[in-house]
N, C-alpha and C positions, 0 to 999 in steps of 0.2 A: 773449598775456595769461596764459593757464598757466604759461608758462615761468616768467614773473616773479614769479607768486604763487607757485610752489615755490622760486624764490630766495630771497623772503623769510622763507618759511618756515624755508631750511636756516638760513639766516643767524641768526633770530631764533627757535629751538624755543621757549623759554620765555615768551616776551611773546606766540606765538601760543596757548599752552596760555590764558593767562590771561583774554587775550579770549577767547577760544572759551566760556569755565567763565563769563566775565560775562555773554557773549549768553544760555546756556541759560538762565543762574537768570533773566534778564528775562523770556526767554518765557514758562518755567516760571510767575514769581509773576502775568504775563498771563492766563495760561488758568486762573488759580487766582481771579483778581479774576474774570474774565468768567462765571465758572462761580457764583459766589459768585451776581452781578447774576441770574443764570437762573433762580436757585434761589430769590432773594429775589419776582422777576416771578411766577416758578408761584409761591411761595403768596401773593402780591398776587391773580393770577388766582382761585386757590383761595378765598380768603375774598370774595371778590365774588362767585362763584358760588354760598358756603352761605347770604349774606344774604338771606332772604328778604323779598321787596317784599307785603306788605298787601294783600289787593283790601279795596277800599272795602266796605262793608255797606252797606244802606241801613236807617234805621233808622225812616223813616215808612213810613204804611200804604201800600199802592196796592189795598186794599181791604176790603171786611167780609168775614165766616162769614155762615153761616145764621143767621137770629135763632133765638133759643129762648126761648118762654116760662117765665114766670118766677111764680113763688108768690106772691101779697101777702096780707099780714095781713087787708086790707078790700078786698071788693071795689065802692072806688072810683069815682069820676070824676076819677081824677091827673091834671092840667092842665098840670102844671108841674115841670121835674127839672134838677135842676146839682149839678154836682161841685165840691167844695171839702173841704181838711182831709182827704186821704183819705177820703172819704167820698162817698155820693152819698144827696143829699134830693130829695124829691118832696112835692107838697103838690094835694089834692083842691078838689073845689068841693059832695063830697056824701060820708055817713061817719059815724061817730062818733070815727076819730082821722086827721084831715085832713092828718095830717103822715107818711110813713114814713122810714127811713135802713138807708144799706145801705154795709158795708167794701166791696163786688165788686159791687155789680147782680144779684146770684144769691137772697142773704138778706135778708128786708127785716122790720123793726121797726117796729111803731106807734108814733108818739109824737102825745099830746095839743096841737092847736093854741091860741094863743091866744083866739079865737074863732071859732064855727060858721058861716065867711064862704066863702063860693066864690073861693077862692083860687086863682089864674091861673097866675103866675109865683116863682120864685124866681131867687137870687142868690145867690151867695157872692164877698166881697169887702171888704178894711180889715178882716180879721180877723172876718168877724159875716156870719149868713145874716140876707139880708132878702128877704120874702115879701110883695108884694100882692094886691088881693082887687078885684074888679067889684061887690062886694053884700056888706051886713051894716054893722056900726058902727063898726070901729074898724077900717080897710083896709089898714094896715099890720103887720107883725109882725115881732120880730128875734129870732135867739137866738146865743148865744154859742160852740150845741157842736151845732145841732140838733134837740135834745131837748128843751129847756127855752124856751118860748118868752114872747114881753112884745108885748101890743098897743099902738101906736102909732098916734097922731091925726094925719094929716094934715091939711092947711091946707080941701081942700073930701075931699067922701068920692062922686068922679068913679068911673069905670067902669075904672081902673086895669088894664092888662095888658102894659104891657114894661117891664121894667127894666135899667139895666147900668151899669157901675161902671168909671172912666174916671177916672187923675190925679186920684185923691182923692174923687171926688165922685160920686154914686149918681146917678143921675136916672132918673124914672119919668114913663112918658105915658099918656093915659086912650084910651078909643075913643070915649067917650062922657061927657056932661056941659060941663063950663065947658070944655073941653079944654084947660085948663092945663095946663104940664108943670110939675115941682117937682123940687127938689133938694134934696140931704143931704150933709154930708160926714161922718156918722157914723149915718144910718141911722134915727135918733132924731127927730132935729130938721126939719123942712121948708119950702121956704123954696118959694113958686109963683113961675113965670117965664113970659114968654110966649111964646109960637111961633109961627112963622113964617106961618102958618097954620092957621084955626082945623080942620082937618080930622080924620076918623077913625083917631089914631094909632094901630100896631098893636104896632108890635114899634122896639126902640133896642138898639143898639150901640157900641161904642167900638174904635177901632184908628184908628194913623198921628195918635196927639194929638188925635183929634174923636170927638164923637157923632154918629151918621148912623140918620136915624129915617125908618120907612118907612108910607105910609097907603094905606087902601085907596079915600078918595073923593077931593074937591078935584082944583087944577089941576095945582098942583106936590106930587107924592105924596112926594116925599124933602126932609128938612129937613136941616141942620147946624151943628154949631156948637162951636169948641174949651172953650168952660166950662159948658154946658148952661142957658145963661143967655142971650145973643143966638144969634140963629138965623136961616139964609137956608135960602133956597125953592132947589130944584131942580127943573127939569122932566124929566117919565120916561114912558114908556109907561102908558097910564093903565090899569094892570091893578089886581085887590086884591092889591097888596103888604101877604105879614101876617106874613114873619119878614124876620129879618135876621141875620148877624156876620159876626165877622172873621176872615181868616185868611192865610198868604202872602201877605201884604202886600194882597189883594184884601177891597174888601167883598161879600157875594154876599148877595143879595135871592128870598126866594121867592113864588109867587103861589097862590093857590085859583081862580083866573079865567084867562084869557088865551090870546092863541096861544100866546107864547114866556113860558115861565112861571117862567123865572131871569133876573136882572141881574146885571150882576156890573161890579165898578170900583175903581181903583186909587185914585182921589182921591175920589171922591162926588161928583163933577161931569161928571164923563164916562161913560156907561153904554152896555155891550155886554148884547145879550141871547143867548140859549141854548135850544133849543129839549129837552124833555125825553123820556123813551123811552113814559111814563106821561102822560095829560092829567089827571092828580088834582089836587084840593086840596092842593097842596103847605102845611100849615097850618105850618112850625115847619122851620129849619134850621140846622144846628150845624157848628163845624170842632174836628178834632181830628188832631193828627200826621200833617200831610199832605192829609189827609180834607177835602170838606164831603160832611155825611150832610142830607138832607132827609125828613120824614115827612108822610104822609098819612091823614087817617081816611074817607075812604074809597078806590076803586078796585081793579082786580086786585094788580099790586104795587107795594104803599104804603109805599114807602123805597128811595130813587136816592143815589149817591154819584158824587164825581167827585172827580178831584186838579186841576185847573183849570179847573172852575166852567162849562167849555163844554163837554165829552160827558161824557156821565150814563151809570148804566148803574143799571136795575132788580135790588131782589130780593125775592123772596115776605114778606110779614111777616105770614099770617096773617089772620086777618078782624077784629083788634083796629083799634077809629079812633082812630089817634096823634095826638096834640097837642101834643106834645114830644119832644124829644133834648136830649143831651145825651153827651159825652166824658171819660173820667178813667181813669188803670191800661191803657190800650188796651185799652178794651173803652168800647162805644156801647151807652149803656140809651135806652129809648123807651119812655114811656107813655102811658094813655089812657084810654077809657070803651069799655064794650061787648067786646061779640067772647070769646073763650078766654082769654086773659089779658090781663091788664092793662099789664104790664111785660113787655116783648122784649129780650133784649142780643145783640151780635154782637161778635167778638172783631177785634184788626185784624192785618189779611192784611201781612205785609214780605213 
């Protein structure tokens, strides 16, 4: 086989020069594309290494601070606190200016109420705070900014003390009187409607298209209903359910009575209970990013938080007796009667 290839060769010098000089340059522009591809991979590789991937944040609570008390203009009977407008209102049931507002829950302003009523609860919602009252003559009040408030005449002047504002429409329930409940779709005007039962309403909410209203006597203590206008019974543990709201998709229910003294439910027909770390009057409970916060006025530590409504966890707030919460800015105001201060805030924990 040698032999023959050197024959060809003598025979043919110059056709073997030519091939020979065709094979290299193949090879050659071979190892020059493959080198190319190498170089093009490392920096494929490279830029997929400098990408950096994100971690997630979380950006709700999975907890409170310490509360700290807080300075108020009057020292109060604040009943009642909601955030709206940047801003956070509160409103007394004793005082000479039954109204305060605060940009942060830290500084708080007097403002003059409509009239010298024991006012419960407040709302913000359709652009307008509105305020009811258990006692005095004119049991309603709105104002535009906070500050500036207009009394307003309801249909009977019941014992009014929940409010909440749902697709339009305000609705308010009494604990006491005709126990009508009434509706607004501007705050002003009132229209009474009947309910499902005549019992001692305490506290209404709105979430998932419905209002979901909770009592502390009668058979069936939770009512519902998508226009605040017809209303069915549900049956609950017969504790004094006296707050209620919304949140993650759950509605969660507090007690001042009971063994298990949270419910909690996804439709308002179905209810799990939850037993809590404190046996207190849970009077008042809120959600906020994440959060539900609950208050107490009285026991050792009077304010529990949970991010799903079933383990709680206590923390000191003080010897003030809360009546309300409330959420806005990440940060959780609480107020009340009696005790060091009147107003507590806690910042929230990511």
């Amino acid at each position: 086989m040698k032999n023959k290839l050197l024959t060809l060769i003598l025979k043919n010098p110059t056709k073997f020069v030519v091939i020979s000089i065709i094979i290299l340059i193949l090879l050659v522009s071979s190892f020059i594309q493959c080198s190319k591809k190498d170089k093009a991979s490392t920096k494929e590789l490279d830029s997929l290494k400098e990408v950096s991937v994100p971690v997630p944040v979380s950006t709700s609570c999975t907890g409170i601070s310490s509360w700290i008390g807080r300075t108020v203009p009057e020292e109060n009977d604040w009943y009642g606190v909601t955030y709206g407008k940047n801003q956070f209102v509160s409103v007394a049931g004793s005082g000479t200016n039954r109204v305060m507002t605060s940009p942060d829950g830290i500084t708080w302003t007097g403002r003059v109420a409509a009239e010298q009523n024991v006012w419960t609860k407040v709302i913000y919602g359709n652009d307008i705070y509105v305020a009811i009252s258990n006692a005095g003559i004119n049991r309603i009040m709105t104002s535009p900014d906070g500050i500036t408030w207009t009394s307003r005449t309801p249909p009977e002047q019941n014992q009014w003390v929940g409010i909440a504002y749902g697709n339009g429409t305000f609705v308010v329930i009494p604990t006491l009187g005709s126990t009508k409940v009434i509706t607004s779709n501007d705050g002003i005007t009132w229209t009474l409607r009947e309910p499902s039962e005549k019992n001692s309403w305490n506290s209404v909410t709105f979430g998932n298209g419905q209002f979901v209203v909770v009592s502390s006597s009668g058979i069936n203590r939770v009512m519902t209903s998508v226009d605040g206008i017809t209303w069915a019974p549900v049956n609950v543990e017969q504790n004094i359910w006296n707050s209620i709201t919304f949140g993650n998709n759950l509605f969660v229910a507090s007690s001042i009575y009971g063994n298990k003294r949270i419910m909690y439910s996804s439709d308002a027909k179905n209810w799990n209970y939850s037993s809590t770390p404190e046996a207190n009057p849970w009077y008042s409970i809120t959600y906020g990013n994440g959060l539900f916060v609950s208050v107490a006025y009285s026991g050792i530590n009077r304010t529990i938080y949970s991010t799903n409504a079933i383990n709680w966890t206590s923390v000191p707030a003080g010897d003030i007796a809360l009546f309300d919460v409330a959420y806005g800015n990440d940060t959780f105001v609480a107020v009340g009667r009696s005790g060091s201060n009147r107003v507590i805030t806690a910042t929230c924990v990511k």
